[in-house]
C-alpha positions in Angstrom: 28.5 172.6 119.4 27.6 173.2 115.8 30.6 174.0 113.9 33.1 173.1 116.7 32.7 169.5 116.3 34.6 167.7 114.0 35.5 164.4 112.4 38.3 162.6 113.7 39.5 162.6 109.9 39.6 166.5 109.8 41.8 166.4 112.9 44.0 163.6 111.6 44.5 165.4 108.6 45.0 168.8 110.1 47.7 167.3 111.9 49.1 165.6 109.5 49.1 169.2 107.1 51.4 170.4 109.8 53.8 168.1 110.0 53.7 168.0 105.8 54.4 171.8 106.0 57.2 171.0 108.8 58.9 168.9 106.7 58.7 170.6 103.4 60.2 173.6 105.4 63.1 171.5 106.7 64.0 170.1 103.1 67.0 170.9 101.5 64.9 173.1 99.1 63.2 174.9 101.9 63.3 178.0 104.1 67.1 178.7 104.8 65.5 180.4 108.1 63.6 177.1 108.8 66.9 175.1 108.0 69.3 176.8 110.2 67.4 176.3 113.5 68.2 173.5 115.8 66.3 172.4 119.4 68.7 175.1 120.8 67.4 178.4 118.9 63.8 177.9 119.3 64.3 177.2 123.3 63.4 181.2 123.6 60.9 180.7 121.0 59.1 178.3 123.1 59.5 179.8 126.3 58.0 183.4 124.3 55.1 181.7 122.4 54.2 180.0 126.2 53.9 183.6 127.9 52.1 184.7 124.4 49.3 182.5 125.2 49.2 183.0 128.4 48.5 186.5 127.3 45.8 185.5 125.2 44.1 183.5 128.2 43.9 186.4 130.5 42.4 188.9 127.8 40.1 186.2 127.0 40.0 186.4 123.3 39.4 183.4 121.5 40.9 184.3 118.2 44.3 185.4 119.8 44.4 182.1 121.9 43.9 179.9 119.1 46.5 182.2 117.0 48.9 181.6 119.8 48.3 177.7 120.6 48.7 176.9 116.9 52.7 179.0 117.6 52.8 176.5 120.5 51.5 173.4 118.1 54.1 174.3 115.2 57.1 175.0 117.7 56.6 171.4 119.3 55.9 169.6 116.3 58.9 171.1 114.4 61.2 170.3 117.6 59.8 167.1 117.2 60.5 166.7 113.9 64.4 167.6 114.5 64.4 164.6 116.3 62.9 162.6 113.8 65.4 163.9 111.3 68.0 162.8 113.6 66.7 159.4 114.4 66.9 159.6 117.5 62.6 159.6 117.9 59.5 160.0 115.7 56.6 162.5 115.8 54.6 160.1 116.7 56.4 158.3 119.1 56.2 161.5 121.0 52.5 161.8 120.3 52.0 157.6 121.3 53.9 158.6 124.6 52.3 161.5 126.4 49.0 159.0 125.5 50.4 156.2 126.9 51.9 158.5 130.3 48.5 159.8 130.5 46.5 156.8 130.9 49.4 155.3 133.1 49.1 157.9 135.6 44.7 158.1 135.4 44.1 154.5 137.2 41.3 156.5 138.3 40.0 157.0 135.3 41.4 154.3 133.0 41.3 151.8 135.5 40.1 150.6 138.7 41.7 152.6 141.4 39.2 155.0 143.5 40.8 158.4 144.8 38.8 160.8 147.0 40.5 164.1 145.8 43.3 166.1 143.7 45.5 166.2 146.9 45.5 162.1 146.2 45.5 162.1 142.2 49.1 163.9 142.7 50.6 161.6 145.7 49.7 158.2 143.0 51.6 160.2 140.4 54.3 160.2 142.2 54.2 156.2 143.4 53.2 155.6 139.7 57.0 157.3 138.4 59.1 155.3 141.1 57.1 151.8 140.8 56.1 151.5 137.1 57.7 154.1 135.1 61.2 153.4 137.1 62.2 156.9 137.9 65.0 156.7 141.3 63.3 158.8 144.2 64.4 161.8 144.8 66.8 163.1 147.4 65.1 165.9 148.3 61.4 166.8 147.5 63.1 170.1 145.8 65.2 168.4 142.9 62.0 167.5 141.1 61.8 171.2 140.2 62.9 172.0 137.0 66.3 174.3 136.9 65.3 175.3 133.9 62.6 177.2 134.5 62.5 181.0 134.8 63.7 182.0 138.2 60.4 183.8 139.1 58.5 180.2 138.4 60.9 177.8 140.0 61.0 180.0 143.5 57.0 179.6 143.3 57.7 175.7 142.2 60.1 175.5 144.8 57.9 176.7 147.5 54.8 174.4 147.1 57.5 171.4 147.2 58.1 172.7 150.8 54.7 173.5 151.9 53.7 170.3 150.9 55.8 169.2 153.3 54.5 170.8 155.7 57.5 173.8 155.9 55.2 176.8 155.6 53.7 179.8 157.2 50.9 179.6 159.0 48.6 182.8 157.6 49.2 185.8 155.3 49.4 187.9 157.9 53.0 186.0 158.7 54.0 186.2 154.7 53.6 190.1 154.8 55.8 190.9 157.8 58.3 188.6 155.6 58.2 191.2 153.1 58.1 193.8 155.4 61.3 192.6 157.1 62.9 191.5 153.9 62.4 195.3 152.3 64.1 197.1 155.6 67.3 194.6 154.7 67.4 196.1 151.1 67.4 199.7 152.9 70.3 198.8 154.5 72.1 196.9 151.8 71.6 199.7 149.5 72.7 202.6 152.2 75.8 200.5 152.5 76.9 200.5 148.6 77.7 196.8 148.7 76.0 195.4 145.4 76.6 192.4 146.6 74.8 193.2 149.7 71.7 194.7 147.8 71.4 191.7 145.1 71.4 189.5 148.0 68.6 191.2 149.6 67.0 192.1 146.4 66.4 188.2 145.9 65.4 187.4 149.2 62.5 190.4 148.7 61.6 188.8 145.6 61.6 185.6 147.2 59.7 186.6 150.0 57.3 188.7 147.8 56.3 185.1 145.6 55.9 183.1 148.6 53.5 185.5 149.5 51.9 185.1 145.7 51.6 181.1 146.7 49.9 181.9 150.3 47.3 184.0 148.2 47.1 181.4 145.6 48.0 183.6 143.2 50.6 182.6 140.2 53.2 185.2 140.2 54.2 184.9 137.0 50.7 185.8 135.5 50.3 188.5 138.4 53.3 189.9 137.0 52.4 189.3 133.4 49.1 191.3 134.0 51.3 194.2 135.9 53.7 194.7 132.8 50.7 194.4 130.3 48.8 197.2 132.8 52.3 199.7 132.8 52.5 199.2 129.1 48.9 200.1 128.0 49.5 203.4 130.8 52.8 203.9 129.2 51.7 204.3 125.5 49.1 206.6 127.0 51.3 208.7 128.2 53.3 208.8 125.2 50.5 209.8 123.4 49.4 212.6 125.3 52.9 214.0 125.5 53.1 214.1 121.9 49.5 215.6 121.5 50.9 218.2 124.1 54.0 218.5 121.9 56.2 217.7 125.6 59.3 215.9 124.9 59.8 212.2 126.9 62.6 212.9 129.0 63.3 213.8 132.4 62.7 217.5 133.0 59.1 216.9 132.4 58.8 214.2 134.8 55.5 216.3 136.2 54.0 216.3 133.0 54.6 212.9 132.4 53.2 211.9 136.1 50.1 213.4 135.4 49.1 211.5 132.1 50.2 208.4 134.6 47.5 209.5 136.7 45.1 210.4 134.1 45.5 206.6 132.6 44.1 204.9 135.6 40.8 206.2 134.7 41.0 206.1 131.0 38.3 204.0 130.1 39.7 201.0 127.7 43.2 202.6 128.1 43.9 199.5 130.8 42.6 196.3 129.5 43.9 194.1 131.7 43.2 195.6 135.3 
């Protein structure tokens, strides 16, 4: 482990420099930037720095991902900490709680209880909110999804809730004709000019298109993460090259343009991320 392991001290401390930092930030002498934000501002800020490390994950870099957990680490300890000033809950309550939920819901590991798989692990979590941490069952399996959440991850959230009840295709083969048959319906919607029509359609393609993600145990956000960091690194490229070729971006030289599209593909190092 050599230099990665560390006393619990230098931990305790490193934490504790944070939240020293937070507050001198949020005192009246502090950063007017710092001062003005509330829980509501840094809401984008959180959900941004999430799909930032996410990013870092999938290039596999470990000095990007600890840049970007330590975004993650300031932006939940300063949330915290507007709390705190508020008195409505300490840092460390927060901290004392998702210790305390963790061990509650591990029986199988902090306790006695013996479970035979995940599948099982997840079906005690849920007895475990109803019977000891008092939570009313749900309605429906679906209203313990978030509606929060970006709409590409609460349709893939929503899904598993339903094939966990057993309301799912049977093979892939199934999910692609679903697509299939779901793309012909935007052809029609869009030949008819109704936009209400084609948004309609357009979300049940899109729908249709992450269920499939699910069947293929694929995350769709991160698929689609990894699509939009591939068509940016091929989109610089062809920047570049129409510049070096002194061709102007716009639409006349949609050729020209096509063909440094092509000629990324193969660009070695030009497409980091697949």
């Amino acid at each position: 482990m050599g230099n990665l392991v560390y006393e619990l001290d230098d931990m305790d401390n490193a934490f504790k420099d944070l939240y020293d930092i937070i507050v001198r930030l949020r005192a009246p002498d502090g950063c007017p930037w710092d001062r003005e934000q509330t829980p509501q501002t840094l809401r984008g800020g959180l959900i941004e720095e999430t799909y930032e490390c996410v990013e870092a994950i999938d290039e596999q870099n470990p000095a990007h991902i600890k840049e970007e957990l330590g975004d993650l680490f300031l932006l939940v300890t300063m949330l915290s900490y507007m709390h705190e000033e508020a008195g409505l809950f300490s840092v460390s309550q927060v901290l004392r709680g998702i210790s305390e939920k963790l061990i509650r819901r591990h029986p199988h590991v902090f306790g006695n209880l013996a479970v035979k798989d995940s599948a099982e692990v997840l079906d005690n979590w849920a007895k475990i909110k109803v019977e000891q941490e008092g939570r009313a069952p749900k309605d429906s399996l679906l209203d313990a999804v978030s509606r929060s959440l970006p709409p590409l991850d609460r349709a893939y959230k929503l899904q598993k809730k339903a094939a966990k009840a057993g309301f799912d295709w049977l093979s892939a083969e199934d999910v692609i004709a679903k697509v299939a048959e779901e793309l012909e319906e935007v052809k029609e919607a869009a030949a008819s000019s109704d936009l209400g029509a084609v948004e309609s359609e357009l979300g049940d393609l899109l729908f249709s298109a992450v269920n499939l993600c699910r069947f293929l145990r694929i995350e769709p956000s991160v698929a689609l993460q990894r699509t939009n960091g591939k068509f940016t690194s091929r989109f610089k490229y062809v920047e570049k090259k129409m510049r070096e070729t002194d061709h102007e971006m716009k639409q006349e030289n949609l050729t020209v343009m096509e063909r440094f599209w092509e000629e990324a593909k193969s660009v070695a190092g030009n497409n980091p991320v697949g």
